[in-house]
N, C-alpha and C positions, 0 to 999 in steps of 0.2 A: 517638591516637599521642602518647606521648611526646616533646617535645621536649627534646634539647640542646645548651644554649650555652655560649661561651666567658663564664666570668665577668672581667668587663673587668678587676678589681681585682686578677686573680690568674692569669697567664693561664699560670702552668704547669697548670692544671687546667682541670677542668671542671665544670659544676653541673645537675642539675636542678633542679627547684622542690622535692624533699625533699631530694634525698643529694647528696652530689657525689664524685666517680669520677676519679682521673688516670688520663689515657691511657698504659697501658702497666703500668701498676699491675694485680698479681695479688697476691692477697691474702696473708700469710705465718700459717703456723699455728705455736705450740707446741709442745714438741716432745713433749709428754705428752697431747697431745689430739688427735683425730681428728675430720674432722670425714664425716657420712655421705655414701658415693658420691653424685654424681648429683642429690641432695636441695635441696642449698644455694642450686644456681642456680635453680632453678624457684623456693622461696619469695622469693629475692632479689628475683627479678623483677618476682614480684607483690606484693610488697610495694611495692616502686618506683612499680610502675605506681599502683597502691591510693592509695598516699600522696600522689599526686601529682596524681591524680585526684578524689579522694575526702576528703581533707582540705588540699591546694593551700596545706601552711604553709612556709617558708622557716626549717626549724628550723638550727638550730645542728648547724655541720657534722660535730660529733664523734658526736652521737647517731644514727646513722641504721644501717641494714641494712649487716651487713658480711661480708667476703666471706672474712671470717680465720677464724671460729669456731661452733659453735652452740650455745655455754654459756659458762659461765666457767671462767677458769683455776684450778685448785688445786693449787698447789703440793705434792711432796712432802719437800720438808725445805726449813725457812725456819730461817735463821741468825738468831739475837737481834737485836731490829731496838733502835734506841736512839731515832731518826726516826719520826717518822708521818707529818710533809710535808716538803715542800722547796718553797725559793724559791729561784730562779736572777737572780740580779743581772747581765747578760751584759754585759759593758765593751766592746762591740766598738768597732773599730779597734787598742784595745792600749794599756791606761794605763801610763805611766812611774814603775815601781816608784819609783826612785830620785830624784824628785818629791812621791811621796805618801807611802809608809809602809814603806819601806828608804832610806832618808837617808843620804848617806853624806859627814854636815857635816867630816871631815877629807879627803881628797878634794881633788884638783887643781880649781879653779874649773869649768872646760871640763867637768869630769865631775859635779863637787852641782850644778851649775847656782846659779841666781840665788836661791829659794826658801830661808826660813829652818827650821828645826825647830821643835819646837816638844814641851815634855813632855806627856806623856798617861797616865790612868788606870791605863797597865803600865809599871810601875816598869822602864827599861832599854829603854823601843820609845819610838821617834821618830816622828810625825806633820808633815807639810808646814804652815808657818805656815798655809795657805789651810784646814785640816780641824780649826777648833776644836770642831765640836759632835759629830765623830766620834773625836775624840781623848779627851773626855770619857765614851767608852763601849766605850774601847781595852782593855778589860780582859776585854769579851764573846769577843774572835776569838781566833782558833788561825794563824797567819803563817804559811803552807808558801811558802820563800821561795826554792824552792830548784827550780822546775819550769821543763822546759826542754824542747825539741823543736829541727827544722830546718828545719820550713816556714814561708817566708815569705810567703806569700799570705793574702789577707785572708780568703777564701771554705774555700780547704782547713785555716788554719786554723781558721775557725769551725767548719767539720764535726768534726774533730778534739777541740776543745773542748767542745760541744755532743754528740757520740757515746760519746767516749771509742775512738773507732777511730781507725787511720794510714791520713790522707788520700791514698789512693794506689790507682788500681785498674789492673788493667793496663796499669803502666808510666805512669797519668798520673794529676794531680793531681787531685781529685773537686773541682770548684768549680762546678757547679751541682746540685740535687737531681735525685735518680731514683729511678724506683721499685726498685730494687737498692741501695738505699742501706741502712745501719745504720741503724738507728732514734733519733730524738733519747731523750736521759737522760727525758725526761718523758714519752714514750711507750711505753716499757719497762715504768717504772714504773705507767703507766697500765693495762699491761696484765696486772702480776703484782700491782699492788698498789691493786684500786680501791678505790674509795671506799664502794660500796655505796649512796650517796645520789642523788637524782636531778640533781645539780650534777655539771659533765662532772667526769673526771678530772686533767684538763691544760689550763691557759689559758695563751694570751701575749697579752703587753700590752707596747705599745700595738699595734703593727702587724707586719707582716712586716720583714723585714730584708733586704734589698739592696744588692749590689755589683757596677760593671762589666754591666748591665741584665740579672742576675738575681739572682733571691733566694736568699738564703744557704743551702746545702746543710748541714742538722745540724738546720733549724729541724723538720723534719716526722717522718712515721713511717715511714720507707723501705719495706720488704719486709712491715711490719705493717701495711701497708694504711690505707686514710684514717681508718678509724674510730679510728683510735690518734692522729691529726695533733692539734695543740691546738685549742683553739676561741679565735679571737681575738676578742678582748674590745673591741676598740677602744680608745681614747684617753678618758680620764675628764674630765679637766682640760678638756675642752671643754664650751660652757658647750652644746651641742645635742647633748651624750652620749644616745645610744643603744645599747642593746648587740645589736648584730646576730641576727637571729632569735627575739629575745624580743617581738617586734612584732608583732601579727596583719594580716592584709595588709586594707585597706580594704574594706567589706562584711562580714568576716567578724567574726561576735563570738565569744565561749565555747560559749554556748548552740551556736550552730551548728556551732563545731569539734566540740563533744562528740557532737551527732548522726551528723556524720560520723564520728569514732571507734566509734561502735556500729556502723553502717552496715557498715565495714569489718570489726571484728570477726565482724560476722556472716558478711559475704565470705569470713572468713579460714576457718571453720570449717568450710564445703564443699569446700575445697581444700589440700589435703596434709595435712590434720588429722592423721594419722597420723604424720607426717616425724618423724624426730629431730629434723631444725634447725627445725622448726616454734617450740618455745619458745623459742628463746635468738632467734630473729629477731623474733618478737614482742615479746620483754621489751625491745630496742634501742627498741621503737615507742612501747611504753608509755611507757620513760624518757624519749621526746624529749617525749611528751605532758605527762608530769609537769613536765619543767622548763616548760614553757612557760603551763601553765595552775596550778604549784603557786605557793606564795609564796613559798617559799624562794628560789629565785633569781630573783626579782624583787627583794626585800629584797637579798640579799647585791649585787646590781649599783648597788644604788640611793645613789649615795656622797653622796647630797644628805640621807641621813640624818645623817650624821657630825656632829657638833658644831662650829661654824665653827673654834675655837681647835684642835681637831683637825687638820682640815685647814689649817689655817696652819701650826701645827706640822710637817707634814709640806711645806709651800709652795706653797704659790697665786701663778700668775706670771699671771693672768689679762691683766693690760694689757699682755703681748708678743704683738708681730701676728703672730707665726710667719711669716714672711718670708724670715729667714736659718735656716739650719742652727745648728748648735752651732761646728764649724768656721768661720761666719763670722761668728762672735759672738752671733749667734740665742739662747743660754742654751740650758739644757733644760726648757723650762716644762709638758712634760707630766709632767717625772719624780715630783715629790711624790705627786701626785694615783694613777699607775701605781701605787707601791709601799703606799700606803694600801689602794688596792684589792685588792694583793698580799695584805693583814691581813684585810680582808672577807672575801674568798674563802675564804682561812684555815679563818677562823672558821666559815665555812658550810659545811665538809667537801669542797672541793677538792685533791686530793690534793698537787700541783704546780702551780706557778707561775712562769714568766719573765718580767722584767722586758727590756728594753734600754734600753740607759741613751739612745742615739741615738734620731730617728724614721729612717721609711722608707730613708731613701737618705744617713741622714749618720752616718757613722762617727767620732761625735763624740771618740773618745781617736784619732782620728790624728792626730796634733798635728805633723804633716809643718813644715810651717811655724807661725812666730809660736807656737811652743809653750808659752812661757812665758803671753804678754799672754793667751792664750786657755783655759787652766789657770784664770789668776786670774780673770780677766771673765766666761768666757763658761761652763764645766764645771766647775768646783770648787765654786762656793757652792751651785748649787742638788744637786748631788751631796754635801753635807758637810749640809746641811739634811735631806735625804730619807734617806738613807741611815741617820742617827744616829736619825732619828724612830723609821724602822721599828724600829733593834733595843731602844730604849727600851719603845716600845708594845708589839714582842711581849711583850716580860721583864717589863712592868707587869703584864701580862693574864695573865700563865702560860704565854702559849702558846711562847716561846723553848726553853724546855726539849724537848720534841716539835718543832719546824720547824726543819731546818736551814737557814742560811741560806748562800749560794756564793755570791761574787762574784769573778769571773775574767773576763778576755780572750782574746784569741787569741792573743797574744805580747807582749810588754815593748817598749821602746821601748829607742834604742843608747845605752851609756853615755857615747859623748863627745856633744856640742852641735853640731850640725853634719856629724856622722856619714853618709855616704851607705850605705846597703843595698840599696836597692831604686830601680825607676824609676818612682817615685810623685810625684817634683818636691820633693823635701827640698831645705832651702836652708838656709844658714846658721845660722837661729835656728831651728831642727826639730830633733826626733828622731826618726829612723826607727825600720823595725821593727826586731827586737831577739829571734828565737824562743829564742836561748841561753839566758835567765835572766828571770826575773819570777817574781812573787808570788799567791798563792790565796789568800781568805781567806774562812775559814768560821766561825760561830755557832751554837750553838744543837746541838738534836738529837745530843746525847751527845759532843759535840767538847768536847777539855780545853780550858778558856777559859784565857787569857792563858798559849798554849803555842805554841813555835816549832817550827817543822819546818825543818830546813837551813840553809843561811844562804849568800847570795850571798859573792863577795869582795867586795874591798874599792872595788873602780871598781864595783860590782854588775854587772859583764859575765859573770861564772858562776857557777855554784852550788862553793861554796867547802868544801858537807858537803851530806850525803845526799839527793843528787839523786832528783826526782823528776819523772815524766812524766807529760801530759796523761792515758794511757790507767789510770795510778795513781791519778789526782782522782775519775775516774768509778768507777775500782773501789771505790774510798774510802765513796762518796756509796754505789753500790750497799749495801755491805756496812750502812752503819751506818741505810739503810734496809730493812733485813731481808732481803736475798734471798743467796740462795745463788748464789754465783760459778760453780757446778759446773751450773748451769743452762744449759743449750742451745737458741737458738731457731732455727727452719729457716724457710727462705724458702721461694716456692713452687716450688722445684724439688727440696725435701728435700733441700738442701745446710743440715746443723746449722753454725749460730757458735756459740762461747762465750758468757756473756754477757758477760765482760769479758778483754780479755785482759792489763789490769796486773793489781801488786799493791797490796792496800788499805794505807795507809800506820798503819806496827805502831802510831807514836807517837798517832795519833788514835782506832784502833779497837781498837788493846789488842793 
């Protein structure tokens, strides 16, 4: 018998010892493939069982038997792609545009706040005194400064951000995940645009994201089922980094995994051998086997290859006890290490990549209170450090040209200091949320460099010229990642979505 259990670490899910399955989760297909009556579930099954039995590994959650497909997808009309990856920089909580990089040093004190300006690389854009090493390579991004919504919640925002859908489902705010949910930007892409390598298609890094005790609805693969969900990577900066699933479990070596791997193939070829889905659930089995016994992704995980001055470059906060939060001055001492990995991965043919700039549970840009002292101390240097690394490193290596890079939030912070919005416990020296008006900023992957999109007023409380919205970011990314807008994906009840329902903004994508 198969057993399963609640995986502690994640307890919107479930796990067995190969796959893991959310309750309630039926799988979503494409809307140009079919997958055969009747077939799916018997190889699923056995396969489950087979793997779980028969070779007893803890692979990596993204590779395993899925209950969406029994091939690959092939598109029929792909728009000019400019992108071949993306990396998602997620600011969750909500950084203060008008703090970092829409300054607005003429401004009533109450509204620039305390922070001075500072000149940078693009002739005309202003950088926060605290961002010298990102100001230096101000000339890589494209400022859409001009993005705006009305949700105030930290969770339906992130969905929202993270989907490119309006957090809303009947009549109420989506702020935990479901399996009805839109699929996150890197699950999409995961699905129309893989990689073809035995490296999954979609990783996040460091951990899951959480607010109000559940994890943030936009992180997974809604209606596409888990085999589309990212594979998290873990925390790198830790000096007992392991990357979950790349582990053989004790007693077990190669030698004997590979036995079992025969063992089962031979299984596999007395039952259903004939199916349609028989190969495409097979070729899931093979890729989990490759990543785990090839060297490609053992190498690309292995950040203790990197060259020390590398990773210092990119910052090593090793002697923080991780104690506090970012919020409580804690720093973000995993960020450097995350976004270097971000490059690894890269390089090793991972399609997609999100970073959060927070861990677990701290939504380090909510800078509700003490938002200035904790700017400077605790989230700006080691975010001005990492952040400038990465887009140096990609632009040195080549690869900035092909990788876009995103860094967005889930809303802007309010323009006066003291500002109340919300019932989060702002106090005098805080800035709350703020969904009216904030800033995107994007690199790389055929984005005009050192170009503006919009432009807040003058307190930066609105977009002051051509507004754009969240669900415009994601059609953005979509488009200049090659896919066709006009593309439909159905859930499992053959209800089609669009894939996007903004528009891609003309200024970036032509």
């Amino acid at each position: 018998m198969l057993s399963i259990a609640p995986d502690p670490g994640d307890s919107h899910r479930r796990r067995t010892v190969f796959a893991m399955t959310r309750p309630g989760h039926s799988a979503a297909r494409i809307i140009y493939r079919q997958p055969a009556d009747g077939v799916g579930l018997v190889r699923r099954e056995m396969l489950r069982v087979g793997s779980a039995g028969l070779v007893g590994l803890a692979l990596p959650d993204l590779l395993r038997a899925s209950d969406a497909s029994s091939g690959k997808f092939v598109p029929n009309s792909v728009a000019t792609r400019k992108a071949r990856n993306l990396i998602v920089m997620f600011l969750e909580g909500g950084p203060a545009h008008q703090d970092t990089w829409d300054m607005k040093p003429d401004a009533p004190e109450a509204i620039r706040g305390e922070f001075r300006p500072i000149a940078t690389s693009l002739s005309g854009q202003l950088f926060c005194e605290h961002l010298p090493m990102l100001a230096r390579v101000a000339h890589h991004f494209c400022y859409v400064r001009s993005v705006h919504h009305s949700i105030n919640d930290h969770n339906a925002g992130a969905y929202q951000a993270l989907t490119g859908r309006h957090p809303v489902e009947n009549g109420r705010l989506i702020v935990r995940p479901g399996p009805d949910d839109f699929p996150a930007i890197g699950s999409v892409l995961a699905l129309l645009r893989p990689s073809d390598s035995e490296m999954p298609d979609f990783v996040h890094l460091p951990d899951w994201m959480s607010n109000n005790g559940s994890f943030l609805p936009g992180e997974f693969a809604g209606f596409l089922g888990s085999k589309y969900d990212p594979f998290l990577a873990g925390d790198p900066s830790l000096p007992t980094y392991q990357v979950p699933g790349l582990t053989l479990p004790r007693g077990l070596d190669f030698e004997r995994m590979t036995d079992r791997r025969l063992l089962l193939d031979r299984l596999e070829r007395t039952i259903d051998a004939a199916a349609p889905a028989f190969d495409g659930l097979s070729e899931h089995r093979r890729a989990a086997f490759a990543m785990i016994s090839g060297e490609k992704a053992r190498a690309a995980f292995d950040i203790g290859r990197e060259p020390a001055k590398v990773r210092e470059r990119y910052g090593l906060d090793s002697a923080n006890p991780r104690t506090k939060e970012a919020r409580q001055f804690g720093g973000l001492p995993h960020l450097g290490q995350c976004l270097l990995m971000a490059r690894r991965l890269i390089e090793a043919d991972v399609r997609v990549v999100t970073v959060c700039t927070g861990a677990r549970f701290d939504q380090a840009w909510d800078t509700h209170r003490q938002h200035f002292p904790l700017l400077k101390q605790s989230i700006l240097p080691m975010f001005d450090r990492a952040f400038s690394a990465l887009i140096e490193d990609l632009h040195q290596r080549g690869l900035l040209e092909e990788t876009l890079v995103v860094a967005m939030g889930e809303f802007g912070r309010t323009p006066r200091v003291g500002q109340i919005t919300s019932g989060a416990g702002a106090d005098a020296g805080g800035r709350d949320h703020w969904p009216p008006c904030y800033t995107v900023l994007m690199a790389g992957g055929g984005v005009p460099a050192g170009a503006w999109i919009g432009e807040s007023d003058r307190f930066a409380a609105y977009p002051a010229k051509d507004p754009v919205t969240p669900q415009d970011i994601a059609a953005t990314i979509f488009r200049l990642m090659g896919l066709d807008l006009a593309h439909e994906l159905q859930d499992s009840q053959n209800r089609p979505f669009p894939l996007s329902t903004g528009t891609p903004i003309r200024g970036i994508t032509g």
